[in-house]
C-alpha positions in Angstrom: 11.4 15.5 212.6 9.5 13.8 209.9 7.3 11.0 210.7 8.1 7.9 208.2 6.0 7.3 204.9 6.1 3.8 203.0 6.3 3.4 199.7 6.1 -0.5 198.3 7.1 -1.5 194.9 6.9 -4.9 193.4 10.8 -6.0 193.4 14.1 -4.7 194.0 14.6 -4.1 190.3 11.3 -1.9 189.8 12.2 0.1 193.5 15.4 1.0 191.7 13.8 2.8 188.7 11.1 4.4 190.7 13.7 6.0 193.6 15.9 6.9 190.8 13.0 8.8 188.8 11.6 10.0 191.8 15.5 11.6 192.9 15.4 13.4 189.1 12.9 15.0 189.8 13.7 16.1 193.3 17.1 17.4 192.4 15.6 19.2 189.1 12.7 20.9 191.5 15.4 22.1 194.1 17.7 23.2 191.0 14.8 25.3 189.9 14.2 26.7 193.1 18.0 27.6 194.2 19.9 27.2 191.7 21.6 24.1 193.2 20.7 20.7 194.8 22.2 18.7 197.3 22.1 14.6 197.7 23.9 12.3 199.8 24.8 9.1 198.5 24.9 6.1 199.9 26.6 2.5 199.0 25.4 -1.5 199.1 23.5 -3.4 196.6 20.2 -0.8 197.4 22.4 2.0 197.0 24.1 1.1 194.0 20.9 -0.3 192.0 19.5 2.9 192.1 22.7 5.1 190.6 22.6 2.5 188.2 18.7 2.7 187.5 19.6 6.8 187.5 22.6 6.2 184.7 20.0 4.1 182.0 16.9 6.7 182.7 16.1 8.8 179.8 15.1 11.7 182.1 18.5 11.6 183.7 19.7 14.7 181.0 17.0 16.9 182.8 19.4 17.4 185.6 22.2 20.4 185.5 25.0 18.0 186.6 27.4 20.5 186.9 25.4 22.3 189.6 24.6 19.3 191.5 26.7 18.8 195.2 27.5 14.9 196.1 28.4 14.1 199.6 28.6 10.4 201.2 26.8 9.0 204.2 29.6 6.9 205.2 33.0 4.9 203.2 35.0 2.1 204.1 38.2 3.4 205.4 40.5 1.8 202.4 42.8 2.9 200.0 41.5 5.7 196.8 40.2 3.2 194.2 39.7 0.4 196.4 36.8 -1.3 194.9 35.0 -2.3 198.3 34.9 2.3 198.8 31.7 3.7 197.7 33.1 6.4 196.4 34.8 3.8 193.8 31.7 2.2 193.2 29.3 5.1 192.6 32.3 6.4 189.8 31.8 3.2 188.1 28.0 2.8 187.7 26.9 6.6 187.3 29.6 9.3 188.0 31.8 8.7 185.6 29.5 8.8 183.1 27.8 12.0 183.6 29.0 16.1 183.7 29.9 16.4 187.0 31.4 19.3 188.3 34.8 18.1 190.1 34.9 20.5 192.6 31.4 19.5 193.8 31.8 16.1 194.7 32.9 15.4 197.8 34.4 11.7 198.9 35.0 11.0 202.0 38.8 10.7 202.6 40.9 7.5 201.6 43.4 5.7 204.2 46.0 6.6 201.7 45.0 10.1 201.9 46.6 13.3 203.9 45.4 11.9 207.0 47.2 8.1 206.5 46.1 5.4 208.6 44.0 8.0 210.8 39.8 7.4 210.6 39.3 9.5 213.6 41.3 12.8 211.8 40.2 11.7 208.1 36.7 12.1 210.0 37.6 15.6 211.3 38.7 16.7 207.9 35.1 15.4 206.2 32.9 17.3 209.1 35.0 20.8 208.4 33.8 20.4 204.7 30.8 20.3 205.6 30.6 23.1 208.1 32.2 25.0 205.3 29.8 24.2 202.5 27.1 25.4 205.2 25.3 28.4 205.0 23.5 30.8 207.2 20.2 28.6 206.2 20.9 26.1 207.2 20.5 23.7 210.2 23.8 23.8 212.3 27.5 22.9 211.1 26.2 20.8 207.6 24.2 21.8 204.5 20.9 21.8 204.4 21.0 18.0 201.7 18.1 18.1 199.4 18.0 14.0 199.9 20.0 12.0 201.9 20.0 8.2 200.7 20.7 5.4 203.6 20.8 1.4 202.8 19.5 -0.5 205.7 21.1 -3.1 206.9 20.2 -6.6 208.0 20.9 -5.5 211.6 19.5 -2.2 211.2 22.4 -0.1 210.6 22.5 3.2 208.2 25.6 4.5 207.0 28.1 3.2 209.8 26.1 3.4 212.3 25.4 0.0 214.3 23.3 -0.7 216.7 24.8 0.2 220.2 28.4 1.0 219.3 29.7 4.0 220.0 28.7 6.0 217.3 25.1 5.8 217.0 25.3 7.6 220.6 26.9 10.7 219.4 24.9 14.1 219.7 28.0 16.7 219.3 30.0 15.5 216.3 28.3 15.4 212.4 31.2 13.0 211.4 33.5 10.4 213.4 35.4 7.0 212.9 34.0 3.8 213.3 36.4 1.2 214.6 35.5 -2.5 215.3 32.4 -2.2 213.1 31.1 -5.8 213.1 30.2 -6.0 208.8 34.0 -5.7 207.1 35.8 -4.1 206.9 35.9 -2.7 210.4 37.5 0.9 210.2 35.2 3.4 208.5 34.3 6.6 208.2 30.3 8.2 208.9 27.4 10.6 209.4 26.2 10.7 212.7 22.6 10.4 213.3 22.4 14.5 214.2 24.1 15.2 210.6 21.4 12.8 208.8 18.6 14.2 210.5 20.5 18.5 209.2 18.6 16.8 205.5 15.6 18.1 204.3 14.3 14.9 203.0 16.4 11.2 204.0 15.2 8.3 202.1 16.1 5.0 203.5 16.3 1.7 200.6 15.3 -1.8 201.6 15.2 -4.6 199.2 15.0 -8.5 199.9 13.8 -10.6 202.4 16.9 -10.3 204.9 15.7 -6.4 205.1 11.8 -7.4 206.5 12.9 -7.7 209.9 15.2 -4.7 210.0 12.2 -2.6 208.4 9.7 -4.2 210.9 12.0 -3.3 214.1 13.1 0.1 212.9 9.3 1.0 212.2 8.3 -0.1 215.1 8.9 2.5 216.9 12.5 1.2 218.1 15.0 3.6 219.7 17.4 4.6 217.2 20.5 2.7 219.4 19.1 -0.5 219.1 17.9 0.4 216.0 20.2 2.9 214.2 17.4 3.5 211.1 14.5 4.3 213.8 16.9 7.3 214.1 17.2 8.0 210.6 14.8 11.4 209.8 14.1 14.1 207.4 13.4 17.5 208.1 10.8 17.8 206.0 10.3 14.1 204.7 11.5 10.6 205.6 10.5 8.0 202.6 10.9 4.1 203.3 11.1 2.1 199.5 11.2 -1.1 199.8 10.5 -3.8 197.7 7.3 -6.4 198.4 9.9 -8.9 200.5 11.2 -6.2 202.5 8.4 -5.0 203.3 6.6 -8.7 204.2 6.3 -8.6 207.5 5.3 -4.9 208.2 1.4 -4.6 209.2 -0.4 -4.9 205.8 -3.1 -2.4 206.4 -0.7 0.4 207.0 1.6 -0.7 204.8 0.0 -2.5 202.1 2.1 -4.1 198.7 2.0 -2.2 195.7 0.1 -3.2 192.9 3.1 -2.4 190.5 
């Protein structure tokens, strides 16, 4: 695994403009090189600033949408349309606006769904997708992703993954259901930590001052069940952003603020 890189920007709004140039050209280079790119997406304020930084970017036409592959990192186990799912919220600030190919965007089931009231089998159903949208390539039962995007939390969960339930323990499974989670609502659906780490590059987004002590623990060298982001790494590549708050109380002379 990848050994985490920093990258501070001046505030929230500037972090979202840089990750969302920076993810252009990442999906365009791995277009060019394959012929198709792969990105996880990811929910919260972080997550959603930067779709929404992505829909206003001129460069944003330099990407083949149609050959672009969307997965989630984790949903809120609520009904298709819910406002509170990600998959709702991404549709509103970029998908829906773009030329994406329907057949290559891959939400994480609703509770309304074939699997009803069920997070454990709706979790099932998500981690056979993925084994099936694997190839011989790639690292174990779940592409290859070309970027997976995390939100850190306050507490330093990614996805659904919080520190010392159940799930961040998991080695054998790439999906599973959350239940009890302690942010609302508590029934959800998630990566594990083993399915995060398949991506070539993960990119974790902190913004704020309630994010600095999350950030500090988590690169710190914490253990990932304490500290669910410590866990979070890229084959190839694992890229902290974070704003100048977020990143206030990490040791300035490795991590110093940006001048932008």
């Amino acid at each position: 695994m990848s050994a985490p890189q920093v990258v501070v920007h001046r505030d929230k709004e500037l972090m979202a403009k840089a990750a969302a140039a920076r993810l252009i050209t990442k999906i365009v280079d791995a277009q060019t090189a394959r012929g198709s790119a792969s990105v996880v997406l990811t929910g919260g304020r972080n997550g959603n600033g930067l779709l929404a930084a992505l829909a206003e970017a001129p460069a944003r036409d330099a990407v083949d949408w149609s050959r672009l592959d969307l997965w989630w990192g984790d949903e809120r186990f609520a009904p298709d349309g819910d406002p509170e799912r990600n998959h709702t919220q991404a549709r509103e600030v970029l998908l829906d606006s773009v030329p994406l190919n329907p057949a290559r965007v891959h939400p994480m089931p609703p509770s309304d769904g074939p699997y009803g009231n069920d997070a454990d089998a709706a979790a099932e159903a998500y981690a056979t997708a993925l084994a099936a949208a694997a190839g011989p390539e790639d690292h174990g039962p779940v592409p290859s992703f070309d970027v997976l995007l995390l939100g850190v939390g306050p507490d330093t969960h990614v996805a659904s993954l919080f520190p010392e339930l159940p799930a961040v323990y998991e080695q054998e499974r790439t999906v599973v259901g959350v239940h009890g989670a302690p942010k609302p609502p508590p029934t959800r659906v998630s990566l594990t930590l083993p399915a995060i780490r398949a991506a070539r590059e993960v990119w974790l987004l902190a913004a704020g001052e309630d994010k600095a002590n999350a950030a500090a623990i988590a690169l710190s060298g914490a253990g990932e069940v304490q500290a669910p982001a410590a866990g979070a790494r890229g084959r190839s590549r694992t890229l902290w952003l974070l704003d100048e708050a977020a990143a206030s109380q990490l040791p300035r002379d490795l991590y110093p603020p940006a001048s932008a």
